[in-house]
C-alpha positions as a LaTeX table, in Angstrom:
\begin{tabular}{lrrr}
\hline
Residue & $x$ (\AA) & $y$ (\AA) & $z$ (\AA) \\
\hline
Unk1 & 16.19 & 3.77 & 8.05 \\
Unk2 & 13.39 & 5.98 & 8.58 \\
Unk3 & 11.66 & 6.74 & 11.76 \\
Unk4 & 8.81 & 8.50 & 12.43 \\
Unk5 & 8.45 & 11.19 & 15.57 \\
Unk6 & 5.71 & 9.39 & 18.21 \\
Unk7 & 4.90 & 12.47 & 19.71 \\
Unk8 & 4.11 & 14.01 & 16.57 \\
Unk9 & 1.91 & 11.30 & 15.27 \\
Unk10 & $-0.08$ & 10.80 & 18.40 \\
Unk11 & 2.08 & 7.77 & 19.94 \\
Unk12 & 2.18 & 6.47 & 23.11 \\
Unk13 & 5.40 & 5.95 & 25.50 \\
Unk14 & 5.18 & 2.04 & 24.23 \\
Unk15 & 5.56 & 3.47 & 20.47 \\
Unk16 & 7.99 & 6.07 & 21.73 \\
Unk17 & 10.15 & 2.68 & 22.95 \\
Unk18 & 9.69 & 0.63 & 19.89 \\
Unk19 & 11.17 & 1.53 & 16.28 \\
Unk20 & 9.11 & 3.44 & 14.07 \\
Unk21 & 8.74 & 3.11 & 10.09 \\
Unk22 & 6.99 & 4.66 & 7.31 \\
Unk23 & 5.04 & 1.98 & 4.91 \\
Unk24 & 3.86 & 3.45 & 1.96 \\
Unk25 & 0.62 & 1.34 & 0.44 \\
Unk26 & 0.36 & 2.32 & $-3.57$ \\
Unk27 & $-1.30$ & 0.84 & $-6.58$ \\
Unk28 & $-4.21$ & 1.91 & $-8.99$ \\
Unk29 & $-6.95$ & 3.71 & $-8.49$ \\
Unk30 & $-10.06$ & 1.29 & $-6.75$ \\
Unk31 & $-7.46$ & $-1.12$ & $-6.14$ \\
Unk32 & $-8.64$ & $-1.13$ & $-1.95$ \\
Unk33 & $-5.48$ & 0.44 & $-0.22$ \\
Unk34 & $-7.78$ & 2.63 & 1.82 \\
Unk35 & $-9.29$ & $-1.07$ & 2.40 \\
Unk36 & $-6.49$ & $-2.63$ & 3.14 \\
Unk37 & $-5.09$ & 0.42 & 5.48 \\
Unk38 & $-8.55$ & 0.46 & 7.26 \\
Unk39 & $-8.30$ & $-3.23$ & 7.55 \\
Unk40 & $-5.11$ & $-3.42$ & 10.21 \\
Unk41 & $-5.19$ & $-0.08$ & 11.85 \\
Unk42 & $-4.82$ & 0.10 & 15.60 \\
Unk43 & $-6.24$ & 3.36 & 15.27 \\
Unk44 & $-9.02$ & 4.98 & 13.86 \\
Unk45 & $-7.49$ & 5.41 & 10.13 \\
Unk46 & $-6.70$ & 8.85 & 8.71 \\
Unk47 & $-8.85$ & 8.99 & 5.17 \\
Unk48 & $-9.25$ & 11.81 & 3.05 \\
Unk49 & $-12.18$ & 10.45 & 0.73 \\
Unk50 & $-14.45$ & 12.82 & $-1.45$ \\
Unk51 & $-17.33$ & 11.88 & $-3.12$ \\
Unk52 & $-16.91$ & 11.23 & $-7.35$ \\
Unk53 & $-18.70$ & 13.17 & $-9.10$ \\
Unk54 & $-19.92$ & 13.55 & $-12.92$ \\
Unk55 & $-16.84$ & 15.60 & $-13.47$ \\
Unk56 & $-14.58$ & 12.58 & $-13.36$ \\
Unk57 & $-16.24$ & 10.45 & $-15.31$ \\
Unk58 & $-14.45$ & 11.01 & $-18.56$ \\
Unk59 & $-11.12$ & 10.46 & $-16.47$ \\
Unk60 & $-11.79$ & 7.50 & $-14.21$ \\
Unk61 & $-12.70$ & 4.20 & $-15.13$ \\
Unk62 & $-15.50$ & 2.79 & $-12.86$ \\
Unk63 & $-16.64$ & $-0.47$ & $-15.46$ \\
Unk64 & $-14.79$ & $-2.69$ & $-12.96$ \\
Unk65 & $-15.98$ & $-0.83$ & $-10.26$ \\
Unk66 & $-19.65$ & $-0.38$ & $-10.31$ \\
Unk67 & $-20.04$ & 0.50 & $-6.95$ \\
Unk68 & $-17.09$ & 2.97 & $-5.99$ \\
Unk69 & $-18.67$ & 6.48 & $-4.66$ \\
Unk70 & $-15.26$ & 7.80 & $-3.25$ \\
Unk71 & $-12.26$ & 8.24 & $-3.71$ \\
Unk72 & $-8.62$ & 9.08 & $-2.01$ \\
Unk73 & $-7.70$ & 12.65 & $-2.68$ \\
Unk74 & $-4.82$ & 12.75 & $-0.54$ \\
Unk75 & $-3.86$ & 9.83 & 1.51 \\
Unk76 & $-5.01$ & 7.43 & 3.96 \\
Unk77 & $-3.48$ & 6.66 & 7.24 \\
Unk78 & $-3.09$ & 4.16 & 9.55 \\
Unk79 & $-0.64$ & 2.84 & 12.97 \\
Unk80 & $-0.08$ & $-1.30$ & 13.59 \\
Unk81 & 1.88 & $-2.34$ & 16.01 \\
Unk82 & 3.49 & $-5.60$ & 14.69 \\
Unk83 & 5.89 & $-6.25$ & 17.69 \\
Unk84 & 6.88 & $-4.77$ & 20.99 \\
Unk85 & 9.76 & $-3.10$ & 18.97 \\
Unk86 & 8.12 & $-2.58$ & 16.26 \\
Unk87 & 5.20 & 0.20 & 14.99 \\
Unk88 & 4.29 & 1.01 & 11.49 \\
Unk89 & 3.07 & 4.19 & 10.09 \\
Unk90 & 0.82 & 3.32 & 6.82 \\
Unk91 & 0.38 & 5.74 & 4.45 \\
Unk92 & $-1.58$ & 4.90 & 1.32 \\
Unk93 & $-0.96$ & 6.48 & $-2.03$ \\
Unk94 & $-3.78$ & 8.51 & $-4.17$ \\
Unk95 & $-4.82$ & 5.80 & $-7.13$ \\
Unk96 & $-5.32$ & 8.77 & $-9.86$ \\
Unk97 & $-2.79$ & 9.45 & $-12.11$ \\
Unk98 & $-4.08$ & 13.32 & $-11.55$ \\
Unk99 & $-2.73$ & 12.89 & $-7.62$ \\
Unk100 & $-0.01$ & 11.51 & $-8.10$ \\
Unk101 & 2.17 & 14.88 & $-7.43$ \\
Unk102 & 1.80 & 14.20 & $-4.13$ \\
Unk103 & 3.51 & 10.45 & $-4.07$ \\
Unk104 & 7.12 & 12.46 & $-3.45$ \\
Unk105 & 6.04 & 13.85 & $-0.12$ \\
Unk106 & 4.41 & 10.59 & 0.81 \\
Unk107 & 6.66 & 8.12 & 0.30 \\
Unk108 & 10.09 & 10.39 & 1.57 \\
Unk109 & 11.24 & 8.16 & 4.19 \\
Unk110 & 9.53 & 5.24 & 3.95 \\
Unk111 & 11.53 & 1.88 & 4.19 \\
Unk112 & 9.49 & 0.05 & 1.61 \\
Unk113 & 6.12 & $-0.39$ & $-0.12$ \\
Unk114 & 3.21 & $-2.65$ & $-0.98$ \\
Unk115 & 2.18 & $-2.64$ & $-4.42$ \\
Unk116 & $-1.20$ & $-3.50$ & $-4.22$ \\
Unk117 & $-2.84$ & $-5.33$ & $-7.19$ \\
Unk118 & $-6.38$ & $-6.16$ & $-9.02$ \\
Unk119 & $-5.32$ & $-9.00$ & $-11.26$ \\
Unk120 & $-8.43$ & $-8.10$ & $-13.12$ \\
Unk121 & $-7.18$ & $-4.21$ & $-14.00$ \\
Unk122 & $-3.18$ & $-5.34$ & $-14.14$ \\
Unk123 & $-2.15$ & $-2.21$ & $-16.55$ \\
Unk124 & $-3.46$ & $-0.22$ & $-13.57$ \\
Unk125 & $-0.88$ & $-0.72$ & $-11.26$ \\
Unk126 & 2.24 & $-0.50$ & $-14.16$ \\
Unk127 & 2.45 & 3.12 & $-12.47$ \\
Unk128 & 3.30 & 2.35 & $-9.31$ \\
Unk129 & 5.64 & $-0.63$ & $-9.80$ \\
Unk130 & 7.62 & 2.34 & $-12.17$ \\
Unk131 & 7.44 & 4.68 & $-9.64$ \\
Unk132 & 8.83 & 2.58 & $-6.90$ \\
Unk133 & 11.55 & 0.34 & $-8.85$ \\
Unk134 & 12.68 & 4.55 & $-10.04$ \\
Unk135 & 13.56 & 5.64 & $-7.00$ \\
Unk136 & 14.85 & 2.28 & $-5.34$ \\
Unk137 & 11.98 & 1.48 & $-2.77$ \\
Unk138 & 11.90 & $-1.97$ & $-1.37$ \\
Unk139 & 8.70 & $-3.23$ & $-2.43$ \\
Unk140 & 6.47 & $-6.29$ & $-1.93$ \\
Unk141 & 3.26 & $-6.69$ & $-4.67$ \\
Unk142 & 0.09 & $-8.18$ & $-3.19$ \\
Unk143 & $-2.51$ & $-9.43$ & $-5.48$ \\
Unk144 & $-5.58$ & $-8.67$ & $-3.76$ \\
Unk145 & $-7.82$ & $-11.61$ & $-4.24$ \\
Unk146 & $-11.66$ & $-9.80$ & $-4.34$ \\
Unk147 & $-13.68$ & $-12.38$ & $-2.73$ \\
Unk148 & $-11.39$ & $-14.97$ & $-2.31$ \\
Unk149 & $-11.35$ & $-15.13$ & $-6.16$ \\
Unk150 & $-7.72$ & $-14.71$ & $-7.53$ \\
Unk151 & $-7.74$ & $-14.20$ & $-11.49$ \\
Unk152 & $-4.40$ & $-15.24$ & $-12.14$ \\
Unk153 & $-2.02$ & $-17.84$ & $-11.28$ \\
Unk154 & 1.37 & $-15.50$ & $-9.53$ \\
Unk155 & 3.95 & $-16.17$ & $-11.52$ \\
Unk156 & 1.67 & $-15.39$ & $-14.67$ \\
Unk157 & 1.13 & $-12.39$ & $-12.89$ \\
Unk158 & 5.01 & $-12.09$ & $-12.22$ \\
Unk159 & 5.66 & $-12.48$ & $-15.77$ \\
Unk160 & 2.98 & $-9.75$ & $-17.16$ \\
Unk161 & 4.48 & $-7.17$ & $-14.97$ \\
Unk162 & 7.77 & $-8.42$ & $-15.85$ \\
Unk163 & 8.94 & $-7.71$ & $-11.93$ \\
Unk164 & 11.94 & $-10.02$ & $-11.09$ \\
Unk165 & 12.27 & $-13.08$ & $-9.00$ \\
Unk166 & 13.62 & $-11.17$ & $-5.94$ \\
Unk167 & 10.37 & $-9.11$ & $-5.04$ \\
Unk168 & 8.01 & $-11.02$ & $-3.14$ \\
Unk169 & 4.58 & $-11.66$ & $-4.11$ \\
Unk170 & 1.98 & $-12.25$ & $-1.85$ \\
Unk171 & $-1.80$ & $-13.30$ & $-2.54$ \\
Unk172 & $-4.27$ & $-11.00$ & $-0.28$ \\
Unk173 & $-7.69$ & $-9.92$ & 1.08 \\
Unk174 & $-7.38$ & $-6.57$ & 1.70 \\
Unk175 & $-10.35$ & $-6.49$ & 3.97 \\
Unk176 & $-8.86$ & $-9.11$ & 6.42 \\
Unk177 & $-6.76$ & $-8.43$ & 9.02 \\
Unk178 & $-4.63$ & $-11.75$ & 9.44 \\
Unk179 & $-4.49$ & $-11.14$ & 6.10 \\
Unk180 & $-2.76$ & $-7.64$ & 6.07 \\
Unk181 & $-0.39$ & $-8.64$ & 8.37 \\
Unk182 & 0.91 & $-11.10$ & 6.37 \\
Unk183 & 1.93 & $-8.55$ & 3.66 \\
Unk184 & 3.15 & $-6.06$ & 6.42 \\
Unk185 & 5.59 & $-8.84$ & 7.78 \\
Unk186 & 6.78 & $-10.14$ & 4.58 \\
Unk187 & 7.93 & $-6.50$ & 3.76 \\
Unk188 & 9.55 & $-5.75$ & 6.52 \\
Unk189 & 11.70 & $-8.73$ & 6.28 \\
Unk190 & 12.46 & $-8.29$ & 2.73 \\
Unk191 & 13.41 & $-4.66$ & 3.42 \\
Unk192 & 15.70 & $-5.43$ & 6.40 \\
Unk193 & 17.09 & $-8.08$ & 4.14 \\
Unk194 & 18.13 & $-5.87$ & 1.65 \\
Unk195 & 19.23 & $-3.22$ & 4.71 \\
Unk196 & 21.73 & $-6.03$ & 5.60 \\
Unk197 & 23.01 & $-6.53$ & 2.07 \\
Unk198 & 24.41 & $-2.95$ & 2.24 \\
\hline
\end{tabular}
């Protein structure tokens, strides 16, 4: 299991008591992991944003996302503590296929990952359900329902990404809390589950 050094990462004496694990938050580019990181941090979240510029244009597809000005160049970070025992370190994945060099060095350690999904832009996130299932990361894939609006019934959205029946899929708002946590909990269990099969 992996556990991440408190004193290194700024933790207190309560996180140096509790177990600490690496969540890695991944999905397509504009699909709101820095959202959803910023959403449930106990601390002020780690983001490494730049403005977009003209340059990426021809590269990055903004017709779903009219509004985007930044984007993650590195990662985002973030701390929850979900229990006494238990404090999670989030690191969010780079959504450009041009970043994604990095995604080895981010996601070493980590005990699982959310695969977060815009059931509008679906073939966006075919790259980090790949990545994951390739190197045997527990994952959980959370549609992120924009506005309370969810485009897709689940299993439809099961079926299209042709993920099997034992990954969990959970319906989200990436800008809520309560929300967040739901996600966060149902990976963790379906990690440790799989911990205890083995």
């Amino acid at each position: 299991m992996a556990f991440v050094d408190s004193e290194v990462s700024g933790g207190t004496q309560a996180d140096q008591d509790a177990l600490s694990v690496k969540i890695v938050v991944a999905g397509g580019f504009g699909v709101g992991k820095t959202t959803f990181v910023g959403a449930v941090s106990e601390i002020e979240p780690l983001r490494t944003e730049a403005l977009m510029t003209e340059a990426s244009t021809s590269v990055d597809d903004l017709s779903m996302l009219p509004e985007k000005r930044t984007t993650t160049v590195a990662m985002d970070f973030g701390r929850i503590t979900l229990a006494e025992d238990l404090v999670l370190y989030l690191f969010g994945t780079p959504g450009q296929n041009r970043f994604w060099f990095m995604w080895d060095d981010i996601t070493r350690g980590a005990i699982g990952a959310v695969v977060l999904v815009d059931t509008r832009r679906l073939a966006d996130c075919f790259g980090a359900i790949d990545y994951v299932e390739q190197r045997g990361i527990p994952f959980v894939v959370a549609l992120n329902a924009f506005n309370g609006i969810q485009e897709h019934d689940v299993e439809d959205v099961r079926d299209a990404l042709q993920v099997g029946p034992e990954v969990p899929f959970v319906v989200t708002d990436a800008r809520d809390r309560e929300s967040v946590k739901v996600v966060l909990v149902t990976l963790v269990e379906h990690a440790m589950s799989l911990i205890k099969q083995t």
